[in-house]
C-alpha positions as CSV (number, residue, x, y, z in Angstrom):
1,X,65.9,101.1,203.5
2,X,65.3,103.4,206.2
3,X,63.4,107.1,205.1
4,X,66.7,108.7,206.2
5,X,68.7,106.7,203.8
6,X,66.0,108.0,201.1
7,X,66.5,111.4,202.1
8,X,70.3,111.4,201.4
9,X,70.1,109.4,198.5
10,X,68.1,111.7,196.7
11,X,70.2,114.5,197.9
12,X,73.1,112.9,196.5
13,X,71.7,113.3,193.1
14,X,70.7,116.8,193.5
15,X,68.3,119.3,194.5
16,X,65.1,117.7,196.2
17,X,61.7,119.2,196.0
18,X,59.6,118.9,199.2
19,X,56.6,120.4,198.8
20,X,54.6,121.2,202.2
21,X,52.0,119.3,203.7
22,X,50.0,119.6,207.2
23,X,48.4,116.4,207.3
24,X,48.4,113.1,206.4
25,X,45.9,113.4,203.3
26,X,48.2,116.2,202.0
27,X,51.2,114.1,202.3
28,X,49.4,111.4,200.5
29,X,49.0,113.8,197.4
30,X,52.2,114.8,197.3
31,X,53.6,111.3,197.4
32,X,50.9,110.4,194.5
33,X,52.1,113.6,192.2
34,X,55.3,111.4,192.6
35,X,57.4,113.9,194.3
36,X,60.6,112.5,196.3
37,X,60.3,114.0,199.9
38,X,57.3,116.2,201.8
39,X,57.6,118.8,204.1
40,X,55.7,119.3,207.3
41,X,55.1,122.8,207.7
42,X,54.5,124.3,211.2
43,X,52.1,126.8,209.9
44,X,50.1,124.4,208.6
45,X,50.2,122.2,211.4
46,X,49.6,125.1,213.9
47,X,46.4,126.2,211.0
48,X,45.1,122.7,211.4
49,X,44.6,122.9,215.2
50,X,43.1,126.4,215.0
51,X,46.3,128.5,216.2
52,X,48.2,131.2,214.6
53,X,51.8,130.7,213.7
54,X,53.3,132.1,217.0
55,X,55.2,128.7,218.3
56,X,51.8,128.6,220.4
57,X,52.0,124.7,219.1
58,X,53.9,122.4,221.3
59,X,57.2,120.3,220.7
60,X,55.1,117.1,221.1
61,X,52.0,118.0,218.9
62,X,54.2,118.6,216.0
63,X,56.2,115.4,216.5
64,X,52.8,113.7,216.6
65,X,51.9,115.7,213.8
66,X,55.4,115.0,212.1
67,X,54.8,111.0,213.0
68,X,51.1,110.4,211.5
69,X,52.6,112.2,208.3
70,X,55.6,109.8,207.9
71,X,53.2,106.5,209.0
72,X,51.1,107.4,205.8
73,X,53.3,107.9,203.1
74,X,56.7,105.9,201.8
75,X,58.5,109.2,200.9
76,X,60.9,110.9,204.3
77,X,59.3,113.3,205.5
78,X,61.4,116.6,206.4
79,X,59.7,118.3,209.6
80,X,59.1,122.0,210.6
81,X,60.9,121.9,214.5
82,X,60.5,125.5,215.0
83,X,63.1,127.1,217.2
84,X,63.9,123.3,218.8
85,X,61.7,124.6,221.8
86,X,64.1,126.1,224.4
87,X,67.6,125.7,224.8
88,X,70.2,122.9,223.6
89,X,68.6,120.6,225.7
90,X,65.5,121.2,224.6
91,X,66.9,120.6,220.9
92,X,68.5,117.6,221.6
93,X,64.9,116.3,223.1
94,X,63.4,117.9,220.0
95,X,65.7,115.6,217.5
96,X,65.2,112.6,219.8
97,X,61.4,113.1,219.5
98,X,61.2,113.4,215.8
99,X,63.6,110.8,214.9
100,X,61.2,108.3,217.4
101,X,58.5,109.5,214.7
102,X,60.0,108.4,211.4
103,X,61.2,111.9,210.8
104,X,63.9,111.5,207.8
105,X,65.1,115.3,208.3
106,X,64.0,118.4,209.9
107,X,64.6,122.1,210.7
108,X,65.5,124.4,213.1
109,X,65.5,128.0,213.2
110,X,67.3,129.9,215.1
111,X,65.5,132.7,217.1
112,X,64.5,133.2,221.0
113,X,62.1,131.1,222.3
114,X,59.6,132.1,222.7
115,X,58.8,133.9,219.9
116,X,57.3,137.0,220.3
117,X,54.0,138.0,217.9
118,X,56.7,140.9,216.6
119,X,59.4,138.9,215.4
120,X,56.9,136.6,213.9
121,X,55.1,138.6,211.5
122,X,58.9,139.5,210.2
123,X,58.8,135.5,209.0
């Protein structure tokens, strides 16, 4: 059964907790505490290679990021895509990319890109 089909399983029967991980050690944790679904988080990803959470971390390092996490654990994994990266084709990219990784979900917020360091610190 694919990790998508997880994911909406589980929704089915209700709310689904997802706690955040950055890595795949994390996730591995979270699967063990036998939770139903992780969550990437950007943040954490963006802390792990020594940037600020600014959207300074590219579309394909988190998809990377997003695809070591899912290889490691059996649970979906929902992923932190940031703004999508540009416009709608850079969203439809974004998807495409993260699906290739094992992503079971993901998502997207919706504010210019690129973010400025104002409208961050407002997160």
């Amino acid at each position: 059964m694919s990790k998508g089909k997880l994911f909406r399983d589980a929704l089915k029967r209700g709310m689904v907790a997802a706690p955040g991980c950055y890595d795949c050690i994390t996730a591995r944790s979270i699967e063990r505490a036998g939770f139903e679904a992780a969550y990437m988080t950007g943040a954490g990803t963006a802390a792990t290679l020594g940037y600020p959470d600014y959207g300074l971390v590219t579309m394909s390092e988190m998809a990377a990021n997003a695809g070591r996490i899912a290889t490691a654990i059996k649970l979906p994994v929902i992923a932190d895509a940031d703004t999508g990266y540009g416009n709608e084709l850079n969203v439809i990219r974004t998807v495409r990319e993260y699906e290739k990784q094992g992503v079971a979900g993901l998502h997207i917020e919706t504010r210019a890109f690129p973010r400025s360091a104002a409208t961050s610190r407002t997160r």
